[in-house]
C-alpha positions in Angstrom: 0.5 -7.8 -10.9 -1.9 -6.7 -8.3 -4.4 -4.1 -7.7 -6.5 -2.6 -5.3 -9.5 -4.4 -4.5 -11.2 -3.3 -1.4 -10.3 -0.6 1.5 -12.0 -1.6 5.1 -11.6 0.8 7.8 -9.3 -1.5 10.4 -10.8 0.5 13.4 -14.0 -1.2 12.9 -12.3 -4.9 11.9 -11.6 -7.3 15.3 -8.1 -7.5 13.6 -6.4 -5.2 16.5 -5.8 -5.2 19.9 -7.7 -2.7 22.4 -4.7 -0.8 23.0 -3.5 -0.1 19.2 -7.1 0.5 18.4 -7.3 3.1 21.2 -4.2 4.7 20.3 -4.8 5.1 16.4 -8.0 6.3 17.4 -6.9 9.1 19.7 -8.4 7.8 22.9 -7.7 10.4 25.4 -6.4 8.4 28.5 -2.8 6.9 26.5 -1.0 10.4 26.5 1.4 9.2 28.6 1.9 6.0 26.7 3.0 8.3 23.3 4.0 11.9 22.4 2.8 12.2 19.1 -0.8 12.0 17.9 -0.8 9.3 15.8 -1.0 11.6 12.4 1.1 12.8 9.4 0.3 16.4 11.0 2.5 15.4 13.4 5.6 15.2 11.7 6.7 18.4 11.4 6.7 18.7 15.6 9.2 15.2 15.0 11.4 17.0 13.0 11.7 19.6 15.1 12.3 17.5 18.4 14.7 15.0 16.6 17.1 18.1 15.4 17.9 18.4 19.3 19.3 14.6 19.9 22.8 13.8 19.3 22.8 11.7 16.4 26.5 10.1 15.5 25.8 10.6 11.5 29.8 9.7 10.9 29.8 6.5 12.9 25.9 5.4 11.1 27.6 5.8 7.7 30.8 4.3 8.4 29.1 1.3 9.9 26.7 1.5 6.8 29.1 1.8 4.2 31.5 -1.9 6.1 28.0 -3.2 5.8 27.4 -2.8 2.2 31.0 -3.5 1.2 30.0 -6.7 -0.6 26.6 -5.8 -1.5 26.0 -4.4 -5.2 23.3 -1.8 -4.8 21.8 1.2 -6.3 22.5 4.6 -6.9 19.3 5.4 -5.0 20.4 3.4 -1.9 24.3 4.6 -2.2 23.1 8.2 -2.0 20.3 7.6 0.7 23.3 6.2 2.7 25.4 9.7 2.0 22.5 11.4 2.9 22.1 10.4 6.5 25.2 12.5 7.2 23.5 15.6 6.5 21.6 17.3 9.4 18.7 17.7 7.5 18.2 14.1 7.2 15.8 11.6 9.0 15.0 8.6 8.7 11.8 5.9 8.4 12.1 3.0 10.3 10.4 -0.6 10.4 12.3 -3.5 12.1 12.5 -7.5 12.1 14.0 -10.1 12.4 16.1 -11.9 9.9 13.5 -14.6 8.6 13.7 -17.5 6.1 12.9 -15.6 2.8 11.7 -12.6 4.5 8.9 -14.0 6.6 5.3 -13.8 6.4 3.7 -11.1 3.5 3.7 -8.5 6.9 7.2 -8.1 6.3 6.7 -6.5 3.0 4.1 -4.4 4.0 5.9 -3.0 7.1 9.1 -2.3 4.8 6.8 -0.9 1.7 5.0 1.3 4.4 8.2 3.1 5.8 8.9 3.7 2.1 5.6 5.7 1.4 6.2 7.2 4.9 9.4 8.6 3.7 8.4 9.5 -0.1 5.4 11.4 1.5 7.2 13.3 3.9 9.8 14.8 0.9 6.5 15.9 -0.8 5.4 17.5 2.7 9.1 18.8 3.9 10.8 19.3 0.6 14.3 21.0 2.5 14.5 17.8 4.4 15.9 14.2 3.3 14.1 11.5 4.6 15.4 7.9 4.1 13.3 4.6 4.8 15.3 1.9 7.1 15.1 -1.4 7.8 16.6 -2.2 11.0 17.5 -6.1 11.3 17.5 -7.3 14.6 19.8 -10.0 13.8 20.9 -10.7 17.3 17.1 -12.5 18.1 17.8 -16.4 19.1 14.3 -18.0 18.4 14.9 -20.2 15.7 11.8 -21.6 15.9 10.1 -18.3 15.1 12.2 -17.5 12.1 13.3 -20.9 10.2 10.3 -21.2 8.4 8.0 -19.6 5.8 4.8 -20.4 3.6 4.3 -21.0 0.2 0.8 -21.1 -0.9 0.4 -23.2 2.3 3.5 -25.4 2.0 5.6 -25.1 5.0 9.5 -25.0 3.9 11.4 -24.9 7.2 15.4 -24.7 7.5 16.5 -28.0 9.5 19.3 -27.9 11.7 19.7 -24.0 11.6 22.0 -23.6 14.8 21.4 -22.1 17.9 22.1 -18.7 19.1 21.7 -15.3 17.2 20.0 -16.2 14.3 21.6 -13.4 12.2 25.4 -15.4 13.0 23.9 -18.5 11.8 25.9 -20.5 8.8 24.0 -20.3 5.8 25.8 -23.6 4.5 22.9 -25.9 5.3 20.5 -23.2 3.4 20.9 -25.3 0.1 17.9 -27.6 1.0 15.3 -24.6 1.3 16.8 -23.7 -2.3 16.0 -26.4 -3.8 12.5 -26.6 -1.8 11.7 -23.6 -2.7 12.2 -24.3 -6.8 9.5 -27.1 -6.7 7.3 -24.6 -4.9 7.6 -21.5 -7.6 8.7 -21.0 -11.2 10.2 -17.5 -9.8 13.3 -17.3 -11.1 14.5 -14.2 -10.2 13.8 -15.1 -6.4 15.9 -18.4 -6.7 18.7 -16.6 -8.7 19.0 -13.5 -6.1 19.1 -16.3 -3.2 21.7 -18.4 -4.9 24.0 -15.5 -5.5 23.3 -14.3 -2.1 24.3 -18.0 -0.4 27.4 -17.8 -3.1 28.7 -14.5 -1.2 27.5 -14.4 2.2 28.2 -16.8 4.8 25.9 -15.8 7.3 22.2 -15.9 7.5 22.2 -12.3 8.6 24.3 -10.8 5.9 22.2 -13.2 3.4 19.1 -11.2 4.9 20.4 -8.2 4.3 21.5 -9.1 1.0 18.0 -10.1 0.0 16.0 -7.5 1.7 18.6 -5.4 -0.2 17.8 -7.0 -3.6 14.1 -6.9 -3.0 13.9 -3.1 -2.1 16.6 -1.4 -3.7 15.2 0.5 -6.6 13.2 2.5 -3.8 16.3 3.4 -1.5 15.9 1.0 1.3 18.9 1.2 4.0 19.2 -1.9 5.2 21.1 -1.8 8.6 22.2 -4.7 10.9 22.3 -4.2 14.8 24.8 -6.6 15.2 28.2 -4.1 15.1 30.8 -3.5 17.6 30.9 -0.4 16.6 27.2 0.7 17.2 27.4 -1.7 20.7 30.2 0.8 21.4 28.3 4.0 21.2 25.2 2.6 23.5 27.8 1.1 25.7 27.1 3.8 28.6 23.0 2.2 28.4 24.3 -1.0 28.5 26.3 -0.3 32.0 23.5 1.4 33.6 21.0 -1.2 33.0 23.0 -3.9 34.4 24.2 -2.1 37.2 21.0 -0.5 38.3 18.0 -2.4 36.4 17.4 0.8 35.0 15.0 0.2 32.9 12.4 -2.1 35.3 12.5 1.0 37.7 11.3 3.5 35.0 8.5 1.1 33.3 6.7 0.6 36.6 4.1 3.5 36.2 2.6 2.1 32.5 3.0 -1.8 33.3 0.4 -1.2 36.3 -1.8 1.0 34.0 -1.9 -1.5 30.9 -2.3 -4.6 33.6 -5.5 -2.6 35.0 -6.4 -1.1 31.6 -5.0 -3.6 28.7 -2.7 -6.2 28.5 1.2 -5.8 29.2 2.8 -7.0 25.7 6.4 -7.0 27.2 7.1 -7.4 30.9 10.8 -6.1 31.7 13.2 -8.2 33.6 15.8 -7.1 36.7 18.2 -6.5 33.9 16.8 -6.4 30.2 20.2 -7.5 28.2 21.6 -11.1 26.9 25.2 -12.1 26.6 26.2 -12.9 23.2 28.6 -15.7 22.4 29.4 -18.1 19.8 25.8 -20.1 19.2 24.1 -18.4 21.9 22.2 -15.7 23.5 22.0 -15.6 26.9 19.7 -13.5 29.8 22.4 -11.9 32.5 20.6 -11.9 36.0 22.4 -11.0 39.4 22.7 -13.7 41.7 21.8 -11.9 45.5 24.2 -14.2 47.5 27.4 -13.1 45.4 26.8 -10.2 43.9 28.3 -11.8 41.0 26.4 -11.2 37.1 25.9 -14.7 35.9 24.8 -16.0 32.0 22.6 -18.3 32.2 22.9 -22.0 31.3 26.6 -21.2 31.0 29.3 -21.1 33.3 30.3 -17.5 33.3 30.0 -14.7 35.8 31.3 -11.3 36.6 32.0 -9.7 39.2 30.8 -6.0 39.1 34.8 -4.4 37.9 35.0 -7.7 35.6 31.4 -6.8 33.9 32.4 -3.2 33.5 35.6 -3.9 31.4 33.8 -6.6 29.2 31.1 -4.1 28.1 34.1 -1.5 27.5 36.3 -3.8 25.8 33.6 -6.1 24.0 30.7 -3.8 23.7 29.5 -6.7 21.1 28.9 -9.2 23.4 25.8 -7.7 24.8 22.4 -7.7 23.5 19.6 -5.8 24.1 16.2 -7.5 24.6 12.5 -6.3 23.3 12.8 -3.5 26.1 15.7 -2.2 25.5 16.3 -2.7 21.4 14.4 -0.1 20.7 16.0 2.6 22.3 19.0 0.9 21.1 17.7 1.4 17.2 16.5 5.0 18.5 19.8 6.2 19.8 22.1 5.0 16.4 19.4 6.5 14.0 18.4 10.2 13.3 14.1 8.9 13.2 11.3 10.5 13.4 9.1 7.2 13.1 8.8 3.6 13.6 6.4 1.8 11.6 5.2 -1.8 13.0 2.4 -4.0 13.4 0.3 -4.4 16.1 2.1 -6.5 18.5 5.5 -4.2 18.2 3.4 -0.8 18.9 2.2 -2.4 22.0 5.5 -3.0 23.1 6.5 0.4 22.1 4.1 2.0 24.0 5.1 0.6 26.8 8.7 2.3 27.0 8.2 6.1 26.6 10.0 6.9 30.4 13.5 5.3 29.0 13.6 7.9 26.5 12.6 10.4 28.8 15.6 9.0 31.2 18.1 8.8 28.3 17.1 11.9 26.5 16.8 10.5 23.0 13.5 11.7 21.4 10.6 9.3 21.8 9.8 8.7 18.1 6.0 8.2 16.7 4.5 5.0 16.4 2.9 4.1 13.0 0.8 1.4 12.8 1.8 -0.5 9.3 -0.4 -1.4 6.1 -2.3 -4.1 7.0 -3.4 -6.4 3.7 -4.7 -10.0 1.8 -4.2 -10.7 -1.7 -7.1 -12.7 -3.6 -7.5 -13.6 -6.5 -10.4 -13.3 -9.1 -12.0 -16.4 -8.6 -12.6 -15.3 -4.7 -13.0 -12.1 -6.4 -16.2 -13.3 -8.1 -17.4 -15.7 -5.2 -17.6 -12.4 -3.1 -19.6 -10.4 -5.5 -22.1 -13.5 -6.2 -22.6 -14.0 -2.3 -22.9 -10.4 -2.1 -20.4 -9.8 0.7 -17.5 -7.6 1.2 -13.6 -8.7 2.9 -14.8 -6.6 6.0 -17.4 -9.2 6.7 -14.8 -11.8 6.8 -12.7 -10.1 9.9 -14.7 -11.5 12.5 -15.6 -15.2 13.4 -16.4 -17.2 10.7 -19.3 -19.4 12.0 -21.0 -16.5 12.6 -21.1 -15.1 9.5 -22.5 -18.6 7.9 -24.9 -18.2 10.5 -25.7 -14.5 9.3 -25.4 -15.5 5.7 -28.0 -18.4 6.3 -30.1 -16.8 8.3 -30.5 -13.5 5.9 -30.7 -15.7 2.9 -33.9 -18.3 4.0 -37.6 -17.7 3.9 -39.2 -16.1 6.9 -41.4 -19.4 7.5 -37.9 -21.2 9.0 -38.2 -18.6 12.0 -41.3 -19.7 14.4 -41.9 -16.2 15.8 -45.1 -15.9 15.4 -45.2 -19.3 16.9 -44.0 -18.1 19.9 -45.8 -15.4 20.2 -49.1 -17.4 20.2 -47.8 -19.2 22.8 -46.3 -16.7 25.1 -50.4 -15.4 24.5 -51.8 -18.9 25.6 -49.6 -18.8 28.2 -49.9 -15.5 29.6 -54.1 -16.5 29.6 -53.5 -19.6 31.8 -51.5 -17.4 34.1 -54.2 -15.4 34.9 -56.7 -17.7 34.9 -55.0 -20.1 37.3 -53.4 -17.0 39.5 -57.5 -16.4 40.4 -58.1 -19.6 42.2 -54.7 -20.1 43.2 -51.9 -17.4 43.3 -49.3 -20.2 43.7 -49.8 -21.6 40.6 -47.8 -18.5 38.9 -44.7 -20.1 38.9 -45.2 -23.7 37.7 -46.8 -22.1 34.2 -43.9 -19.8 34.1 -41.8 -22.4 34.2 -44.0 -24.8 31.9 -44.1 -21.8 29.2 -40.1 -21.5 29.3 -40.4 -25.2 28.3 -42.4 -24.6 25.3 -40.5 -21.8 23.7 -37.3 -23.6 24.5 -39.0 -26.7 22.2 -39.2 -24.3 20.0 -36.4 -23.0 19.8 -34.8 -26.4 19.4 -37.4 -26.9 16.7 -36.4 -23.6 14.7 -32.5 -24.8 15.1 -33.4 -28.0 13.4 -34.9 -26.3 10.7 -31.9 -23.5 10.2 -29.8 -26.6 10.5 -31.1 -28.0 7.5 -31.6 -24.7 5.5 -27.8 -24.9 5.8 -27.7 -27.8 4.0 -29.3 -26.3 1.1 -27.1 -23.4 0.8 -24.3 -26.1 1.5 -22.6 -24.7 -1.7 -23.2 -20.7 -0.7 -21.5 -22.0 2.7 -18.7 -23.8 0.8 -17.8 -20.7 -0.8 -17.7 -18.5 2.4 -15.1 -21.2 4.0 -13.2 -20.6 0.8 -13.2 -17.1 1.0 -12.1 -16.8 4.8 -9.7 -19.8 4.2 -8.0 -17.3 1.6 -7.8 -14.4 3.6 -7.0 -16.3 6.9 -5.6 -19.5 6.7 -5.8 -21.9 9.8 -7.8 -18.9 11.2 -4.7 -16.7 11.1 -4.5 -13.5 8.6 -2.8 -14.3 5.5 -0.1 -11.8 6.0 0.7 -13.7 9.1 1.4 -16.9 7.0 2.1 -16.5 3.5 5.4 -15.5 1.9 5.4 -12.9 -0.6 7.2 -15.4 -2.9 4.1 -16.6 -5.1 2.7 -13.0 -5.4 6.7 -11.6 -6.4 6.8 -9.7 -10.3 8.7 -6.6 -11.3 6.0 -4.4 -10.5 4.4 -6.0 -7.4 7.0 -4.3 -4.7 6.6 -0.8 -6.4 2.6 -1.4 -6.4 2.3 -2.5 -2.7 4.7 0.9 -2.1 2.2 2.7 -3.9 -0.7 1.4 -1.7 0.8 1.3 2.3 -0.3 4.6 3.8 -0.5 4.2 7.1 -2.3 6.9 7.8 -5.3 5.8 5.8 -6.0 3.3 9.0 -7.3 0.7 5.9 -7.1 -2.5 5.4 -6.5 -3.3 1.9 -7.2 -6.4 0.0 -5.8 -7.0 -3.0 -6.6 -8.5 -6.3 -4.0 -10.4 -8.3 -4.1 -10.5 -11.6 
């Protein structure tokens, strides 16, 4: 069970970078990188705009409905799905990756954060249906990225995955993480949805979804997975283009030189921003300029222009969007008015409003997700006996010791007055020795400089050694930041949800993810 513990502005945190703080801010000069204000005031201007795409509702739901063939779910989920074919209906969408056990804690607060999107809006918009998706981008290859997860520090990594799209991956070598993971936790209910899941699902994506699934369902999370022929089919005519005429590099070239001068480019796009799916890999297609051929790289297949043509139309399946292009991808199946994502994805995003423009699918708003660490009381009680709050932890932790020590000793470790008295003396011999030789100026200038700087060195020594008094106030703080960022990385970055999992903890972290609030949250498990 958890509860709320503390709300920090994250505006004023060093937690984001210059261009998501700008942007959730309002900064003037990023109108072209967005169309909405980043606010719920904005939605109902979404709505309206979405209404004008041409959303394929009867292929979504068909493809929806194979995909959840073999995966028990609830009403809530069934109906959200039946929903989407209605065109009052939109939907809430955060995205990922499939990742052992769902990944890092952000995972769940991206997910939990499109579900209070979408419950907020019905409140707001009552005529409207509005259904919170998780796209999976199960076509991603970096197995590095995804075969591990944390719990409570211990690193449980899946050996020997594969190679390729990790979402095609054979979950037959999952069994070792299983029985990892029950050494690690006494959570039963975790270890029992998993090994039903490995008992009906052979691949690590439909696993994922499966999970996810399990995890979310009482709140009406559609879980969708990219990887479909039949959605490939209907974004076959984006696939041609791009290949043909490296589309997408042509439109991008205004914003990449603004964010190079102004920020920093998250995503550079390539000549031709799609992979070639096969069996255990994902492959970059480039143009070779001597043969005019479309090669895969690191494999021996090419295409001429006719030959790359009637691959797409006859195996849509086989291609892959990359970080440029997925998006618009996601954007063109679904009927959404938002995607929620953390701070690294909304850089991205921002990057690639002129493809929607070109394609003329609505550029959706970008919603920064819940950002949050769980503590527990015992760093609950170290922060209220040191008198300091989670925001003082966002920043470098050395200087806060240094703060904390320096606001915490007597005034006689400082030597200020001490300098003062010699910046007097000093300032005396200056005009004593500039009378009967003007020369002379410089070397007691210079002498002075060496006296302060003494002591200076002096007062160091002495703040040096207050520290080791407060050696246990100063234990504590490491503890503190240690628990809300581990190996200097925020805990939501590293920890799996797995330890903090109960009945009620999905529904409470629901409760707590606006992301309009700009907060964030901490915590405190009971």
């Amino acid at each position: 069970m958890i509860s709320l513990f503390n709300e920090t502005d994250i505006i004023k945190t060093e937690l984001l970078p210059a261009l998501v703080n700008d942007y959730i801010s309002g900064k003037g000069n990023l109108f072209n990188l967005h169309k909405y204000p980043f606010s719920f005031s904005s939605f109902a201007q979404v709505i309206s705009d979405k209404q004008k795409d041409n959303t394929d509702r009867k292929l979504l739901v068909d493809v929806l409905q194979k995909q959840y063939a073999l995966i028990p779910t609830t009403d809530s989920v069934s109906q959200n799905i039946e929903l989407l074919l209605l065109e009052n209906t939109f939907t809430i969408t955060a995205s990922h990756q499939p990742c052992l056990l769902l990944g890092p804690l952000y995972n769940i607060y991206k997910i939990s954060s499109a579900i209070h999107v979408a419950g907020e809006l019905k409140k707001a918009f009552p005529k409207y249906n509005f259904v919170p998706v998780f796209w999976m981008g199960s076509e991603d290859h970096d197995i590095e990225e995804l075969n591990h997860v944390y719990i409570n520090g211990k690193k449980i990594e899946w050996a020997n995955a594969g190679s390729g799209a990790v979402g095609r991956l054979n979950t037959k070598l999952l069994q070792p993480v299983i029985e990892e993971l029950k050494t690690l936790t006494g959570n039963e209910k975790i270890i029992s949805i998993l090994q039903e899941g490995l008992e009906k699902h052979s691949t690590f994506g439909k696993l994922t979804q499966y999970f996810t699934n399990d995890i979310f369902k009482e709140h009406g999370l559609v879980v969708l997975d990219q990887d479909s022929a039949a959605l490939k089919r209907n974004f076959a005519g984006v696939i041609e283009d791009e290949i043909l005429n490296s589309t997408a590099s042509n439109l991008l070239k205004s914003n990449i030189e603004f964010l190079e001068v102004n920020y920093k480019v998250q995503a550079k796009p390539r000549d031709i921003n799609m992979f070639y799916l096969g069996y255990g890999f994902r492959e970059r297609i480039v143009k070779n300029s001597e043969t005019g051929k479309y090669e895969v790289i690191n494999k021996s297949l090419s295409f001429t222009r006719d030959e790359i043509v009637a691959e797409i139309k006859a195996h849509p399946e086989n291609f892959s969007p990359n970080v440029i292009l997925r998006p618009l991808y996601q954007e063109t199946i679904l009927p959404n008015l938002a995607f929620i994502g953390g701070a690294g994805e909304l850089s991205y995003w921002l990057e690639l409003k002129p493809i929607f423009e070109h394609y003329k699918v609505n550029y959706p708003m970008q919603v920064l997700r819940t950002s949050a660490a769980i503590i527990n009381p015992n760093i609950q009680k170290k922060l209220e006996k040191l008198n300091l709050a989670v925001s003082d932890f966002t920043g470098d932790v050395e200087q806060l010791i240094n703060r904390y020590v320096k606001d915490n000793v007597s005034p006689e470790v400082y030597l200020n007055g001490e300098k003062k008295e010699v910046e007097k003396i000093f300032d005396a011999l200056s005009d004593k020795a500039m009378a009967v030789d003007i020369t002379l100026k410089q070397n007691i200038a210079a002498e002075k400089k060496k006296v302060i700087a003494a002591l200076e060195n002096i007062e160091a020594k002495i703040l040096k050694a207050e520290k080791r008094k407060q050696e246990t106030q100063v234990s504590q703080i490491r503890s503190i930041h240690t628990a809300l960022f581990p190996e200097n990385t925020p805990q939501e970055r590293k920890e799996s949800f797995i330890p903090f999992y109960s009945d009620s903890f999905i529904k409470e972290v629901i409760g707590f993810a606006n992301p309009f609030k700009k907060s964030f949250i901490t915590f405190l498990s009971e």
